[in-house]
N, C-alpha and C positions, 0 to 999 in steps of 0.2 A: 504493500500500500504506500501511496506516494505522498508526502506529507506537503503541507500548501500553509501558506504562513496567515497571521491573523489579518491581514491589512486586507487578503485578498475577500474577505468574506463577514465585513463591517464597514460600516461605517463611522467615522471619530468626530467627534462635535466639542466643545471648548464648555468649560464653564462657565460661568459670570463674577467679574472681579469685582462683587460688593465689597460698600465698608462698610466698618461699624457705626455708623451714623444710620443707616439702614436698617439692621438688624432691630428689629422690635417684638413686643408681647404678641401683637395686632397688626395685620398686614397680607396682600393680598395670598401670597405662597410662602408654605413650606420652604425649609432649605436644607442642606443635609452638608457636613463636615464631614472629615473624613475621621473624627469621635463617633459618628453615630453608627460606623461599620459593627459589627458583633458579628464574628463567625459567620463572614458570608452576606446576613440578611443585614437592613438597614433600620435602625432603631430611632424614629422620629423624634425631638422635645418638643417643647412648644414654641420656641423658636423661629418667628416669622417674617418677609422681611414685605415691603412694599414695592410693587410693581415696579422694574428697570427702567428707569428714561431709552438704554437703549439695548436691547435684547432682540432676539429670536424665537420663533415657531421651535425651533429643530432645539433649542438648550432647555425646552424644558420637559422634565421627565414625566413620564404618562404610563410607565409599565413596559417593562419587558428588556430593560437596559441593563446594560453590565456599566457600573462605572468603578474605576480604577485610581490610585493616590497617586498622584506624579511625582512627591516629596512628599519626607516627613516617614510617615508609614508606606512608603514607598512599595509599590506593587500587591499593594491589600486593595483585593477586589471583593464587591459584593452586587450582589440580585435585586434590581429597584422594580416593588411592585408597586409605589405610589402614584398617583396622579396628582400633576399640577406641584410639580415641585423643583426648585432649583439646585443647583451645586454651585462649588464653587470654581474659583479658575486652577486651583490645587488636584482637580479631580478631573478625570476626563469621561466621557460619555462615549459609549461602544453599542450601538445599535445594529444586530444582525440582520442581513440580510435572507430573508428569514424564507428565500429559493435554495437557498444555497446548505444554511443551517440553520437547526433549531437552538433558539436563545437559552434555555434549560443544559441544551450540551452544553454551549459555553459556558453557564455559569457552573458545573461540575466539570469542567478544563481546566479553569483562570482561579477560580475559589481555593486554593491549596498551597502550600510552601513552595513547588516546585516554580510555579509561575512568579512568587515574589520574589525564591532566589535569583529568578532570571532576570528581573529588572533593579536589584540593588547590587548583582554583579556588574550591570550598563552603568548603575548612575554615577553622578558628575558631582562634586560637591561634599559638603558636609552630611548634608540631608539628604542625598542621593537622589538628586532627580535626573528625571528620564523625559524623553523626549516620545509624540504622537509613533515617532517612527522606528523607535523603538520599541513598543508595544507594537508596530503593526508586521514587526520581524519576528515575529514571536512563532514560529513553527510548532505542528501538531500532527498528528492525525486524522483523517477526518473521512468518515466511511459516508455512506449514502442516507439520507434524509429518512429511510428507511430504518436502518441499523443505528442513527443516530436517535430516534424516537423508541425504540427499541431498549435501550441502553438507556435513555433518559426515566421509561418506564421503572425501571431496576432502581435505580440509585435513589429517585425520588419515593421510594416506599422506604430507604432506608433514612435519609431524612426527614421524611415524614413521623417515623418512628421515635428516633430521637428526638424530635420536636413535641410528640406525646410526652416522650419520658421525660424531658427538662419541664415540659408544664405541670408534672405532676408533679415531679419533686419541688416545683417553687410550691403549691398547691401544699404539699407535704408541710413544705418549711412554714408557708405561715399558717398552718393548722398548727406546727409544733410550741410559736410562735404566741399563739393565743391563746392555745392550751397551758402554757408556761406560766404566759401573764394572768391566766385566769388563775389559775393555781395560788399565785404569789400574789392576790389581791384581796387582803386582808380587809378593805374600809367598804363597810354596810351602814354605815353611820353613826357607828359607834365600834371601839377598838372591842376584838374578842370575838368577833362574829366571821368567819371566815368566810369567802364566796366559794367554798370547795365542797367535794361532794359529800354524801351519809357519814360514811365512812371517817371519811379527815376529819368531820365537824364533831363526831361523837367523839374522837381522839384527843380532841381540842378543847375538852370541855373545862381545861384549866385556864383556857382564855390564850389571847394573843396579848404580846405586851411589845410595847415600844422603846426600841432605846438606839442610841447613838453609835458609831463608830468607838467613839472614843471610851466607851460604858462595855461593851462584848468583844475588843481586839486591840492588839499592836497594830499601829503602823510605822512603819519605817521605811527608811531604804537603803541602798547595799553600799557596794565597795567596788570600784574597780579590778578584776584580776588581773594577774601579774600577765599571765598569759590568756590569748584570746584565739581559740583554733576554729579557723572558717570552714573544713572541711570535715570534722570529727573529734568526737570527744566524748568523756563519760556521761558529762554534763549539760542541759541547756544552757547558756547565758541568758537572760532578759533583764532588757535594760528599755530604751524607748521604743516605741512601735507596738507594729501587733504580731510579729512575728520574732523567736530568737533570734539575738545580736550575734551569734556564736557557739561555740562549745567552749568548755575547761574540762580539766582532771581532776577538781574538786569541786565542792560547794560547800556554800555559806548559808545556806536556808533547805530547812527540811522540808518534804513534797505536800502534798492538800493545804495548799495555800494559793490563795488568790493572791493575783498580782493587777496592778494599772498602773501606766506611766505617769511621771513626776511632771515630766513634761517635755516640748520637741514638738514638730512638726507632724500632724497627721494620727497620731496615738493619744491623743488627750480623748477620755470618755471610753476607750476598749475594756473592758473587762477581762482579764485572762484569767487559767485556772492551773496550776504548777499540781499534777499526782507527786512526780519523784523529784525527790532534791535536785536543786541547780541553785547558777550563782548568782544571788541578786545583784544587780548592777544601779549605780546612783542615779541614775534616771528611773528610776520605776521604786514603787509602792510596793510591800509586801501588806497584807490583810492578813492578820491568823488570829483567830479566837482563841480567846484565853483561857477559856475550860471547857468542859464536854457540855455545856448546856445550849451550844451553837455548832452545829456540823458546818464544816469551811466550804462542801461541796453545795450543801442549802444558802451557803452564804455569796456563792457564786453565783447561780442562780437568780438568789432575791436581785443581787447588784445588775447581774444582766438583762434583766427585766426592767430596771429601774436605773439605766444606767444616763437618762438626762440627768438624772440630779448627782451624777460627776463630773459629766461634761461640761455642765451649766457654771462648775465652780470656776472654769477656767479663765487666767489671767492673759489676757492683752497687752500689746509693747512688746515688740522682740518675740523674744521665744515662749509662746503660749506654755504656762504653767499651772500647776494646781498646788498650794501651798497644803502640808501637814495638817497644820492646825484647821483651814477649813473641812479637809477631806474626813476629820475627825468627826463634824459635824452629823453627818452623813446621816439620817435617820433607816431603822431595819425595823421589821413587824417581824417580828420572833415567835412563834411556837413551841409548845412542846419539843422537846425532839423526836418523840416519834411519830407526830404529825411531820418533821423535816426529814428523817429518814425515808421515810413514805413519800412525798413531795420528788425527793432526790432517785429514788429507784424508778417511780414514775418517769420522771423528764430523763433519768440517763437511759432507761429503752427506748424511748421517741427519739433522745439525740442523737443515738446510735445508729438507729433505721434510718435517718435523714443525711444525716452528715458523715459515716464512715465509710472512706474511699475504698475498703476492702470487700463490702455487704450491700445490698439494699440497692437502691436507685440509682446512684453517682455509678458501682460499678458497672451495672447494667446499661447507662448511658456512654459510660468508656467505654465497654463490650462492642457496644452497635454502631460507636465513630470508628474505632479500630475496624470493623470488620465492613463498614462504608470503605473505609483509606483503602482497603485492599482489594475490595472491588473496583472501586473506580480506577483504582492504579491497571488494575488488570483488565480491564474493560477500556479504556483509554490509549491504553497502549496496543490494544490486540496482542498480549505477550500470551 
């Protein structure tokens, strides 16, 4: 089979070079950056801009277009099924000729790593931009209009599938989400009356009581270690963000303990949750109750649930922070503990079904993309 390059079997049209003087809440069209990509499909805000003084028929998008980043995210292409919407001059517009080829093939051609390695190996620049003609070099293969709808038949049942399974797991998550908040929502209008079910509420008949951070836990925060290994270790490090800074060979804080950063960019209001020892780092909060009449894993939970009222402590000027002595403040609706252990067994099988990359939904959905990749590899290529 004789391979024919893209230029011969599209057509390429420009974006429109708005500015931000344009850009408003209210305005005649849609507009899409090259932010609003997500895995292929195009994710609208509400972002709109008012009619061009001077524009084209052919630049604005109505269904069926491949558009492409020319910089920046350089070669992330994705499938526009919108009407009446614009781009920008960053993005280029790929309209098939749709004698020749079906629009679905291209966007299961262009939508994948291989085609963006081919355009940030071309580009020019920092940002690696590429030029109309270099996307329109862009070689393939490409069988008969027959075998092409054929082959589109196939692949679109397997994203189709995955697009069930990601809506159900978001569907999953905020059921888990509400089921959480419902759980951990103590106020009926008076402290002591739980909104949870038979069960919890007869468990709870010693009442709900209120107290502060600073009344059921230490806060502090850590120490920098001596050494800090990026690639492995016994140990997590966490220090700011929401993910570990590192590994060590020791640690300074023993495991079931909540941690939230001190302060930094992007981590102010995370809640995290430390099972095994690591080493606290100066930038981050440890939380650990102070006797058994607060489980630390209930008390992650409560925070997660109610984590504006950490966020909200945050200081402006420079490097967003949240000082000790506020975070102490922090108000908790405490239970029993066997109402918290209950609460805790509850939400860690729901978190587990939802969020563990090994089990449940997520793998299932990496199951069906992997095994999409390798159809379409092999279906693409006639190998």
């Amino acid at each position: 089979m004789t391979k024919i390059k893209l230029g011969e079997v599209v057509n390429f049209y420009d974006g429109y070079p708005f500015s931000k003087l344009e850009q408003q809440d209210k305005g005649d069209f849609n507009y899409i950056k090259i932010t609003n990509f997500s895995s292929g499909e195009i994710i609208l805000d509400q972002n709109k801009i008012n009619k061009p003084v001077k524009y084209r028929e052919e630049n604005i998008l109505n269904g069926n277009e491949i558009i492409v980043a020319m910089s920046g995210s350089t070669g992330k292409a994705a499938f526009n099924t919108y009407k009446n919407v614009l781009v920008n001059q960053r993005i280029a517009i790929l309209r098939a000729k749709e004698d020749i080829v079906n629009p679905k093939y291209l966007r299961h051609l262009l939508v994948n790593s291989n085609f963006e390695s081919y355009c940030n190996k071309l580009g020019t620049g920092l940002q690696k931009n590429i030029s109309k003609e270099t996307i329109a070099n862009y070689e393939f293969n490409l069988p008969s209009l027959k075998v092409q709808n054929e082959i589109v038949e196939v692949l679109d049942k397997f994203t189709e599938l995955e697009a069930e399974l990601e809506a159900e797991l978001e569907a999953r998550t905020k059921q888990y989400e509400y089921y959480r908040n419902k759980l951990l929502d103590f106020s009926t209008g008076s402290v002591g009356v739980p909104k949870i079910d038979k069960m919890l509420a007869e468990l709870c008949s010693e009442g709900v009581q209120i107290f502060t951070l600073r009344e059921k836990a230490v806060v502090k925060t850590g120490s920098k270690p001596k050494e800090i290994n990026l690639l492995e270790g016994l140990y997590d490090y966490i220090n700011a963000g929401t993910t570990r800074s590192g590994y060590t060979n020791i640690f300074n804080c023993s495991g079931d303990t909540v941690t939230t950063p001190s302060r930094g960019q992007g981590g102010i209001g995370f809640i995290g949750y430390q099972k095994n020892p690591f080493w606290l780092g100066p930038l981050c909060y440890m939380i650990k109750p102070i006797n058994n009449t607060l489980s630390a894993k209930y008390l992650y939970y409560y925070l997660k649930s109610n984590a504006k009222s950490v966020f909200d402590l945050k200081k402006e000027g420079g490097t967003p922070a949240i000082n000790k002595y506020d975070l102490e403040t922090v108000t908790i609706a405490v239970p029993p503990i066997e109402v918290q252990n209950e609460i805790v067994k509850i939400l860690d099988n729901f978190s587990e079904y939802v969020s563990s990359i090994s089990q449940g939904l997520p793998a299932e959905i990496a199951a069906r993309r992997k095994q999409y990749e390798y159809y379409r590899n092999k279906l693409l290529t006639f190998e």
